[in-house]
ROGU-887446 format. One record per residue (C-alpha): residue number from 1; residue in three letters; x, y, z. Coordinates in steps of 0.25 Angstrom, whole numbers, always signed. Example, Ala and Ser with C-alpha at 12.3 -4.5 7.8 and 13.67 -1.06 7.14 Angstrom:
<rs>
(1; "ALA"; (+49; -18; +31))
(2; "SER"; (+55; -4; +29))
</rs>
This chain:
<rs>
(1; "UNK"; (+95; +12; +328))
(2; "UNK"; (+103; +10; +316))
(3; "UNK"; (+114; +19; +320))
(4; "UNK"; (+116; +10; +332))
(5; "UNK"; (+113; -6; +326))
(6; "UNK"; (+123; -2; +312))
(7; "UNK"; (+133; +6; +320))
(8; "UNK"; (+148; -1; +323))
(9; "UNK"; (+151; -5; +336))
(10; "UNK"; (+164; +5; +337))
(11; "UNK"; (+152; +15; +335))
(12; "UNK"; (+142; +11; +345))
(13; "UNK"; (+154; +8; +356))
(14; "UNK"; (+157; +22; +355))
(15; "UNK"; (+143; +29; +354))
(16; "UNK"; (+141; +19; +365))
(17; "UNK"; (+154; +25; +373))
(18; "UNK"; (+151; +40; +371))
(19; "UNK"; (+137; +37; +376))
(20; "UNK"; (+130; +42; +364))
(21; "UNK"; (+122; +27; +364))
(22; "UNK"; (+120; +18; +373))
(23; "UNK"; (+123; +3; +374))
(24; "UNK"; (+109; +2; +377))
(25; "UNK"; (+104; +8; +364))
(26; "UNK"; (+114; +1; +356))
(27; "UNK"; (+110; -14; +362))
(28; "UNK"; (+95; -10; +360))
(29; "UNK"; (+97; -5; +345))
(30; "UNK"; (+103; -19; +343))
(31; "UNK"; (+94; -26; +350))
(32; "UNK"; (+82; -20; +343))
(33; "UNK"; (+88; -24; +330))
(34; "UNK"; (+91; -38; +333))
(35; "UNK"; (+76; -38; +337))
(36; "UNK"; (+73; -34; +324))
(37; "UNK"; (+82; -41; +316))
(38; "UNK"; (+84; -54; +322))
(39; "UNK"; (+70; -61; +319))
(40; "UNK"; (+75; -61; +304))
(41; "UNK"; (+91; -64; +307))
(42; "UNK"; (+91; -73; +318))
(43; "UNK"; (+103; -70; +321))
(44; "UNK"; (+103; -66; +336))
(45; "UNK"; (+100; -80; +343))
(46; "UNK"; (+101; -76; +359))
(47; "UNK"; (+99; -61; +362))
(48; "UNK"; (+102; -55; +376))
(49; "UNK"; (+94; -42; +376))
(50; "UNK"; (+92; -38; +389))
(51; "UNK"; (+105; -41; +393))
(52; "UNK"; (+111; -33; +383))
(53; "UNK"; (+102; -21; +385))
(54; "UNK"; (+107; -21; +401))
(55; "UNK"; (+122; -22; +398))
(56; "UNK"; (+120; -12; +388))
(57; "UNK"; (+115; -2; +399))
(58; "UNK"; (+125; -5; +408))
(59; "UNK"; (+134; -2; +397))
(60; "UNK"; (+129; +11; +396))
(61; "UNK"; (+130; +14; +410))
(62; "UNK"; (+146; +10; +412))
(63; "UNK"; (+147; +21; +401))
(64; "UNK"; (+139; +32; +406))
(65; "UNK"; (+146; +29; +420))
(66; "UNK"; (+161; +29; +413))
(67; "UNK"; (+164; +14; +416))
(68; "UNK"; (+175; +8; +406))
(69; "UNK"; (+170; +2; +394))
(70; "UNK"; (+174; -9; +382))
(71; "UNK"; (+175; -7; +368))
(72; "UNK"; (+160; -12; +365))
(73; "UNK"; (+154; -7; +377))
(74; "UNK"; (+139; -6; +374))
(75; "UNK"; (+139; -13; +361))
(76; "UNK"; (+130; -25; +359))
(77; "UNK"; (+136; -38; +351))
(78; "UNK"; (+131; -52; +348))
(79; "UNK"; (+139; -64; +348))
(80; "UNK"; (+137; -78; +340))
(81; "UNK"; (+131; -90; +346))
(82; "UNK"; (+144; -98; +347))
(83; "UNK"; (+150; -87; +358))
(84; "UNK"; (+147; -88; +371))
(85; "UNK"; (+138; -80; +378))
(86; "UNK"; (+135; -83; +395))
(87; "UNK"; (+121; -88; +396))
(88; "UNK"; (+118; -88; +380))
(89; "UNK"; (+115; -100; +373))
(90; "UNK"; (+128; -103; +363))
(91; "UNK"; (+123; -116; +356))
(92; "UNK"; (+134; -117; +345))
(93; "UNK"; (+132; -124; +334))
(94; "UNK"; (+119; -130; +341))
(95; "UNK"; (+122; -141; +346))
(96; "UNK"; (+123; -134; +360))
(97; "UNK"; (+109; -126; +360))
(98; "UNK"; (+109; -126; +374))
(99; "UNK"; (+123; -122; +379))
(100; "UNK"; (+123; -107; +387))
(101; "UNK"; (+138; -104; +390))
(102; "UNK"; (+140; -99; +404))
(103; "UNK"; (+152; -89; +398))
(104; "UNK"; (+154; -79; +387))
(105; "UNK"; (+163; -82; +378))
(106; "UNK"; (+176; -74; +379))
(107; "UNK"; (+172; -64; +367))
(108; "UNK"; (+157; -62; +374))
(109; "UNK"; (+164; -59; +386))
(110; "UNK"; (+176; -50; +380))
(111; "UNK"; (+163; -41; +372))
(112; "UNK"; (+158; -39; +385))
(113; "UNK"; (+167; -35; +391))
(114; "UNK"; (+170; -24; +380))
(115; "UNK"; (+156; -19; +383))
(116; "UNK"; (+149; -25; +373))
(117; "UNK"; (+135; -32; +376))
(118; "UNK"; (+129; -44; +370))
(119; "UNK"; (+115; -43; +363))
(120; "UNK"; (+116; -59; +362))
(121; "UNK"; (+119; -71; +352))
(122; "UNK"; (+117; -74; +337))
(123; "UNK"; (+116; -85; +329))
(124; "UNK"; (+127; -93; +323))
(125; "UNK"; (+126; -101; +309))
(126; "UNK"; (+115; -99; +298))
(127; "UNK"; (+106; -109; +303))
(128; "UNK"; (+108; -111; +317))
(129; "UNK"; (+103; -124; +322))
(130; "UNK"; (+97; -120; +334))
(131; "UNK"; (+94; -104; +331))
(132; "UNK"; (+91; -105; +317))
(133; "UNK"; (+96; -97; +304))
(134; "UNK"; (+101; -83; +303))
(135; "UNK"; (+98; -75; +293))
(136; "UNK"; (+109; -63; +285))
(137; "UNK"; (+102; -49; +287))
(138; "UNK"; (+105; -44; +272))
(139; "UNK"; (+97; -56; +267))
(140; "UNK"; (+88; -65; +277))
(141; "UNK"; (+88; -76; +267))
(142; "UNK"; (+103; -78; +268))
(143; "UNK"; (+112; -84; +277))
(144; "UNK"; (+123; -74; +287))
(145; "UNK"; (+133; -86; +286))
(146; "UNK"; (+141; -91; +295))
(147; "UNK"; (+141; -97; +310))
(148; "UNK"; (+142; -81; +315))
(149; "UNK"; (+129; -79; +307))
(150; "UNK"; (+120; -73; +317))
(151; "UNK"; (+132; -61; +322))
(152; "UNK"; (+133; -56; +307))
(153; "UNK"; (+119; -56; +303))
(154; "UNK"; (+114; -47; +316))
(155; "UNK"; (+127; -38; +315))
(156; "UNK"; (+124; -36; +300))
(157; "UNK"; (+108; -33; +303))
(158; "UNK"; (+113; -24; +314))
(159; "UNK"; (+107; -33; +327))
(160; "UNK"; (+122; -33; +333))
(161; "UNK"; (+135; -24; +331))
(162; "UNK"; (+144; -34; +336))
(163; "UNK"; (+146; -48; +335))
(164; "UNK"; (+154; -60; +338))
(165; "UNK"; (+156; -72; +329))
(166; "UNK"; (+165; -83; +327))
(167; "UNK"; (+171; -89; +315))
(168; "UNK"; (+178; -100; +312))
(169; "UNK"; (+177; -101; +297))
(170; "UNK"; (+170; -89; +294))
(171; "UNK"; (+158; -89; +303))
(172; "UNK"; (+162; -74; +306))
(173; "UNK"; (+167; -71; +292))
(174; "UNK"; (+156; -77; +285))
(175; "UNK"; (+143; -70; +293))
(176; "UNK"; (+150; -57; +293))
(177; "UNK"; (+151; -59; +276))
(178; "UNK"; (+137; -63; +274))
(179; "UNK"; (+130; -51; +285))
(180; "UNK"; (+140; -41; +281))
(181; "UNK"; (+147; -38; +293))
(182; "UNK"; (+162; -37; +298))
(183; "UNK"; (+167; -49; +304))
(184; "UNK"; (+179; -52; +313))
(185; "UNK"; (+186; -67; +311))
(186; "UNK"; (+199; -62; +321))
(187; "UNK"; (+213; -70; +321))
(188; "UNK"; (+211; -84; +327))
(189; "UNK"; (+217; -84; +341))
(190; "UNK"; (+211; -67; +343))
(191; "UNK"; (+199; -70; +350))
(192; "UNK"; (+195; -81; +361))
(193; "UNK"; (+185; -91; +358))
(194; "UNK"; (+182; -95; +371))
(195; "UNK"; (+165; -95; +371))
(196; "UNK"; (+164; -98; +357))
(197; "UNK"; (+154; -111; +356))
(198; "UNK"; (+156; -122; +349))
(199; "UNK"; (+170; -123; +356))
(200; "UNK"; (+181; -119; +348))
(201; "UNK"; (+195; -126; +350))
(202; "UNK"; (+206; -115; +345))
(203; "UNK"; (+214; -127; +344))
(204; "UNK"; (+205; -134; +334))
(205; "UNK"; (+201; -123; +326))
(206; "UNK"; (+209; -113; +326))
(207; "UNK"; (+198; -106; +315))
(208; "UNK"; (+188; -101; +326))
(209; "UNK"; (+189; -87; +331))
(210; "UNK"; (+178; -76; +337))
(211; "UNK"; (+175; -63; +331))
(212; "UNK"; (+167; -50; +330))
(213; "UNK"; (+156; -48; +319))
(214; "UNK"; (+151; -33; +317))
(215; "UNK"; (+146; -24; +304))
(216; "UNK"; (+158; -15; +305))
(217; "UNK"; (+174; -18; +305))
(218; "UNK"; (+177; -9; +316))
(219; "UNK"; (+169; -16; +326))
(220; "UNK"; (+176; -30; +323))
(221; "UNK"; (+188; -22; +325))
(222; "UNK"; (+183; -17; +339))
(223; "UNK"; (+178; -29; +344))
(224; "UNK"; (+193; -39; +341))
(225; "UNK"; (+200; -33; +353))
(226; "UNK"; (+187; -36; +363))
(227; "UNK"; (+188; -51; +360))
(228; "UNK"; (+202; -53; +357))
(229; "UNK"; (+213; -59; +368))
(230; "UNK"; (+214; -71; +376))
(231; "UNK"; (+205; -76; +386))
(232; "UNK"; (+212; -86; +392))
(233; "UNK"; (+202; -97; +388))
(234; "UNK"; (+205; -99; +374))
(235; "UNK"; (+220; -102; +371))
(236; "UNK"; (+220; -99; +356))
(237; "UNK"; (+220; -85; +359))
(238; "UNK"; (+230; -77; +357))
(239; "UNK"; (+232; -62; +364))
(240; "UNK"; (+235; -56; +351))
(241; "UNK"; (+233; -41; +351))
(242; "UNK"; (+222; -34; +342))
(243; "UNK"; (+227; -24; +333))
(244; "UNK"; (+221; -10; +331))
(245; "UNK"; (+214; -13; +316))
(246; "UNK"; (+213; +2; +315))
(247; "UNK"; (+227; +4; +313))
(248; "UNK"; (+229; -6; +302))
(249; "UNK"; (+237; -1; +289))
(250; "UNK"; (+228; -4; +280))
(251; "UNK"; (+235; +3; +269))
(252; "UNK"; (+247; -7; +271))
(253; "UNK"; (+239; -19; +270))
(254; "UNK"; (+241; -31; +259))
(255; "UNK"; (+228; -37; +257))
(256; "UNK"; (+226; -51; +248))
(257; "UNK"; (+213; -56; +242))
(258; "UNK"; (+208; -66; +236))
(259; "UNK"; (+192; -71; +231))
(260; "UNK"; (+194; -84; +226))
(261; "UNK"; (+201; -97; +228))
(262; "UNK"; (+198; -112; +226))
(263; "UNK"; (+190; -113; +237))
(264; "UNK"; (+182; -99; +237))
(265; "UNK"; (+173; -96; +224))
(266; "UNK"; (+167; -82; +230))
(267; "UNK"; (+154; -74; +224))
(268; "UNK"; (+158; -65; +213))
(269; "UNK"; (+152; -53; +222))
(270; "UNK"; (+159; -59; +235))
(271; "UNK"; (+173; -58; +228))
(272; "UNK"; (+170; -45; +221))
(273; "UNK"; (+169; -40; +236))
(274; "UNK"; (+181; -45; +239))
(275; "UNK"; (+187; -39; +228))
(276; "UNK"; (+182; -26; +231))
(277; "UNK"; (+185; -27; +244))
(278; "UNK"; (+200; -29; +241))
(279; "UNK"; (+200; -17; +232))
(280; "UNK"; (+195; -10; +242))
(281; "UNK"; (+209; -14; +250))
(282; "UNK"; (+217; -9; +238))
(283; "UNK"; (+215; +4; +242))
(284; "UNK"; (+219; +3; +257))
(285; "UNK"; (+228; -9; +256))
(286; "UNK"; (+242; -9; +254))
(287; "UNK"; (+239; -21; +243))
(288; "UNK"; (+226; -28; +238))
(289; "UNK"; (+231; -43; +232))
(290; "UNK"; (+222; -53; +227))
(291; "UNK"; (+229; -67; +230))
(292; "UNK"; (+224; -80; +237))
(293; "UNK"; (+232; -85; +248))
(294; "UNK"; (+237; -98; +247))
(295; "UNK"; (+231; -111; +252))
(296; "UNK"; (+218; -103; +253))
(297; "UNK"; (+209; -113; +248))
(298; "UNK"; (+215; -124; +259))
(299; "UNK"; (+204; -117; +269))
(300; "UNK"; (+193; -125; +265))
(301; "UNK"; (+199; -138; +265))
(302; "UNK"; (+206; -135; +279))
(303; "UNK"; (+193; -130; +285))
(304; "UNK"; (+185; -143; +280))
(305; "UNK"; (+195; -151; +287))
(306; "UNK"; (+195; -144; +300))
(307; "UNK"; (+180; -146; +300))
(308; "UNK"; (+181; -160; +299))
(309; "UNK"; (+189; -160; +312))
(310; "UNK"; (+183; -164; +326))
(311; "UNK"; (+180; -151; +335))
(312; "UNK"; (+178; -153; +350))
(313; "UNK"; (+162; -148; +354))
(314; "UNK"; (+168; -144; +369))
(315; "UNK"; (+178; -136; +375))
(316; "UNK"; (+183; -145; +386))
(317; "UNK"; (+181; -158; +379))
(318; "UNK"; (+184; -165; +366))
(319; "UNK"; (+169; -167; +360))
(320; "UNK"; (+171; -170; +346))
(321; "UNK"; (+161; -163; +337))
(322; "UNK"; (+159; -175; +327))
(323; "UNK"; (+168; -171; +313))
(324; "UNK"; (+174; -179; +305))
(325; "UNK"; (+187; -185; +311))
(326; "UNK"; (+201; -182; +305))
(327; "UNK"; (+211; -191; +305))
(328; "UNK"; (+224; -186; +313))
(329; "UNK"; (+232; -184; +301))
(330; "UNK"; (+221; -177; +296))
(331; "UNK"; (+219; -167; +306))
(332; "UNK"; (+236; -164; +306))
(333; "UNK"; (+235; -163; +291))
(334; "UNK"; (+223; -154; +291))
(335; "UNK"; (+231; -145; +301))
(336; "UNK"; (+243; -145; +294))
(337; "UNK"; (+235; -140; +280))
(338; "UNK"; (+228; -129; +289))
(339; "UNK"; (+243; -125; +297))
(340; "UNK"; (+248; -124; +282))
(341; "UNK"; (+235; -115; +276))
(342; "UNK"; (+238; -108; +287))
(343; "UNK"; (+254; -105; +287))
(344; "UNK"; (+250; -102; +270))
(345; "UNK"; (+240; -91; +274))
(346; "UNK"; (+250; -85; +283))
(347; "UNK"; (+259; -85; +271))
(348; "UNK"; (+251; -79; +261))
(349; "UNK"; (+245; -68; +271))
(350; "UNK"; (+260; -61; +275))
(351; "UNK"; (+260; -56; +260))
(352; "UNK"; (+246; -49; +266))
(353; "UNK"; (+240; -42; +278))
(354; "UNK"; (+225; -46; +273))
(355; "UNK"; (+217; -56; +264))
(356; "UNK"; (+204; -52; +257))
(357; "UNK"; (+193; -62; +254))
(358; "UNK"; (+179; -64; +252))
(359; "UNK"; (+173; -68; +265))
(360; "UNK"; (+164; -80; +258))
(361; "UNK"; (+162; -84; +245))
(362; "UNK"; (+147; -80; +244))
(363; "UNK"; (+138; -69; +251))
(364; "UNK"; (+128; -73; +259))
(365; "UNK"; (+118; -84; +254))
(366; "UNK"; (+104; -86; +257))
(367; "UNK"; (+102; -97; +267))
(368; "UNK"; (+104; -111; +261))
(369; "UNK"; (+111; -106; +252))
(370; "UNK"; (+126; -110; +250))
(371; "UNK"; (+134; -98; +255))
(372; "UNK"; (+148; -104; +252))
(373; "UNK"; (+159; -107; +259))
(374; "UNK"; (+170; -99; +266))
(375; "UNK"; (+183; -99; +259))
(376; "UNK"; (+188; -86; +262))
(377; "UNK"; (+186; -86; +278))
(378; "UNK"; (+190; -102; +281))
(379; "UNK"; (+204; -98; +277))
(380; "UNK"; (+208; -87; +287))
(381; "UNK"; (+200; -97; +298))
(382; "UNK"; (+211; -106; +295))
(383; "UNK"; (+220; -95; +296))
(384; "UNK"; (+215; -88; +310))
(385; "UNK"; (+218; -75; +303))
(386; "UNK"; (+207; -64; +305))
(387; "UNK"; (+196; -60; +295))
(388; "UNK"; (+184; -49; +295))
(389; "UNK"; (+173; -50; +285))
(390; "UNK"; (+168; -36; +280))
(391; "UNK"; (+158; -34; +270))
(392; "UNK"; (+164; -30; +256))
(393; "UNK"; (+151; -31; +247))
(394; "UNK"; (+137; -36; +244))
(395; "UNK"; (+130; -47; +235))
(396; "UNK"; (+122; -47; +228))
(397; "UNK"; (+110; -50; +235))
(398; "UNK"; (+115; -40; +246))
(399; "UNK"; (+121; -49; +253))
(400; "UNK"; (+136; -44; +260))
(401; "UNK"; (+149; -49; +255))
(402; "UNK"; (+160; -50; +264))
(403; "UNK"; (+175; -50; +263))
(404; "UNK"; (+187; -55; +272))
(405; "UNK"; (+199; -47; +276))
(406; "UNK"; (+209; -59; +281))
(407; "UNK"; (+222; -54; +290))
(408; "UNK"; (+233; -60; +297))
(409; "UNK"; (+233; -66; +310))
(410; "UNK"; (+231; -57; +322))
(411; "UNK"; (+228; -45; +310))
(412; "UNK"; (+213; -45; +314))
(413; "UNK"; (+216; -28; +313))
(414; "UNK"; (+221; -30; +299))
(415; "UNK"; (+208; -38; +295))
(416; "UNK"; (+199; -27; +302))
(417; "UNK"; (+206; -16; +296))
(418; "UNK"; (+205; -20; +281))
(419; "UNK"; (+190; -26; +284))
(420; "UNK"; (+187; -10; +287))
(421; "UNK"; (+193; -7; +276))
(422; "UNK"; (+185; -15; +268))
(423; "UNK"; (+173; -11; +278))
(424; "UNK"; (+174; +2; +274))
(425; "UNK"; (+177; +1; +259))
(426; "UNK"; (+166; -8; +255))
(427; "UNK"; (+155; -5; +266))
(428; "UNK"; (+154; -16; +275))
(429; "UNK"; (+142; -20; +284))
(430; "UNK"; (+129; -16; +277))
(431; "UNK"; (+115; -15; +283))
(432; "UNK"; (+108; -27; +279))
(433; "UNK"; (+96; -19; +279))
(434; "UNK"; (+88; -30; +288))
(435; "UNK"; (+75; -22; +292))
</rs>
């Protein structure tokens, strides 16, 4: 079963293509292992078995009868509690245990109909008020991280291959660190977020976007173009093509690094990986530089004061959620200081094509333990530019340590290309050895 539940998606959707697998093997493999594993992750929280299993034949019969088929025809994936899916509870942050939306969510809809087939929902935060706390497959004592918890803990035990998060300071970035995987946060304004519960205003915050989660680069890679593009329902999107990442020059790239600033105090290990990790660019880059960008340690501050800004709870209506209440001039001032972060990272990134950091200060903690904050992933939140997390080394207590490859707007391929760089030169995902 291995060769099926570690195997990338590009692998499966191809053996699954030549008919040298069936769709109906591949869901049952993954299905038997969430069986297995979940009890002690709980990170699935709704699963649709049957469902899956019947779709998964009826995959397997367009094939053998030469219909036309997507680019994840036949592969299984999972998707965070906060997406929408038809009939499926999507409680949110809790307060809505009972809500089932009556739609999927524009990307639940876009992965079907690239073939692929939902095996069901997992679980967001570390301790979920209403489905409880998930636990990190490496060590069951420690935390996964970040509101996208429940995707990277089952993709790194091997219980999905595929998964989508959502990530608004790091809730991608984060989980993928701490269980080991790849993580995609893509450029603001790539992909739609029509579905995605609690409401996100792009307007309001510009910070949020959807994204894929899997163990290896190349299936991040695979899935950008499936849930790319307008939709016609979230005005924020713009039809910005998808560039082919496997045609980047990575030999021609300017990479910039950096470990430490005033607001980022990493691990001695985690800011050994990122040093590794950049001297493993040195021999495939054009240029390795260690420099911080300007400004950098402003993200905090900015991120603070947007949290203490009002966010309407409902789509159609203005329902306050409660925060504290800036003044007018508050809220001009706190745009103008995040407008001006923004025009200074612009600056500092046309000397580069790609900024190297840490992806959190610490590696995963156990539960109840203070893990840190996120200095290296609220920046390029503020920013909109697009990030993926691969693992660059190990703690030690065997716990993953990820790093950040940063690229300019709409240069989601540049980002996906140097993180297979990395992915091959220092090993990414690694079986957490569960069972």
């Amino acid at each position: 079963m291995e060769d099926l539940i570690y195997a990338s998606v590009s692998t499966l959707a191809r053996r699954i293509r030549d008919r040298e697998i069936s769709s109906e093997e591949v869901v049952q493999a993954y299905l038997s292992r969430i069986e297995r594993i979940n009890p002690r992750l709980n990170a699935v929280v709704q699963l649709v078995a049957e469902e899956a299993l019947d779709q998964a034949r009826t995959a397997d019969k367009a094939i053998i009868r030469g219909r036309p088929i997507g680019t994840l025809h036949g592969i299984p994936f999972t998707v965070k509690d906060w997406i929408d899916v038809a009939g499926l509870p999507c409680i949110g942050t809790g307060a809505r245990k009972d809500r089932h939306p009556e739609e999927d969510a524009t990307v639940v809809t876009r992965m079907r109909q690239a073939g692929a087939i939902l095996l069901g929902k997992t679980n967001t935060m570390v301790e979920n008020p209403v489905y409880g706390r998930t636990n990190n497959p490496y060590n069951l004592a420690y935390s996964p991280e970040g509101s996208s918890s429940g995707e990277a803990a089952l993709i790194a035990a091997g219980g999905s291959p595929l998964g989508l998060g959502s990530d608004s300071g790091g809730s991608i970035r984060q989980p993928a660190h701490a269980c080991g995987i790849a993580g995609l946060k893509p450029t603001t304004g790539r992909i739609p977020l029509t579905g995605h519960f609690p409401f996100i205003s792009a307007m309001n915050d510009p910070r949020t976007t959807i994204g894929p989660l899997a163990r290896y680069v190349e299936d991040l890679a695979l899935t950008l173009p499936v849930l790319a593009g307008i939709d016609g329902k979230d005005p924020s999107v713009i039809p910005m093509p998808v560039a082919d990442w496997r045609v980047v020059d990575v030999r021609s790239l300017r990479v910039a690094f950096y470990t430490h600033h005033a607001e980022a105090e990493p691990t001695r290990e985690t800011a050994e990986t990122c040093h590794q990790a950049a001297k493993t660019l040195e021999s495939v880059c054009a240029s390795v530089e260690e420099v911080l960008p300007p400004r950098i340690e402003e993200a905090y501050d900015i991120t603070r004061q947007y949290w203490e800004r009002p966010e309407s709870m409902a789509m159609e209506a203005w329902v306050p959620d409660g925060k504290v209440k800036l003044s007018s001039e508050e809220i001009e001032q706190h745009l103008f200081i995040w407008d001006r972060f923004r025009r200074t990272l612009i600056g500092f990134i046309a000397d580069y094509d790609v900024i190297l950091t840490p992806a959190a200060e610490c590696p995963a903690m156990p539960h109840g333990t203070d893990s840190g904050r996120i200095p290296y992933t609220l920046p390029y939140s503020l920013t909109g530019w697009p990030c993926v997390v691969v693992r660059g080394g190990t703690s030690p207590e065997g716990m993953p340590i990820g790093v950040q490859v940063v690229a300019r707007p709409w240069r989601d391929d540049v980002a996906l290309a140097v993180a297979r760089e990395l992915e091959r030169g220092l090993g990414g995902w690694q079986s957490p050895m569960l069972d």
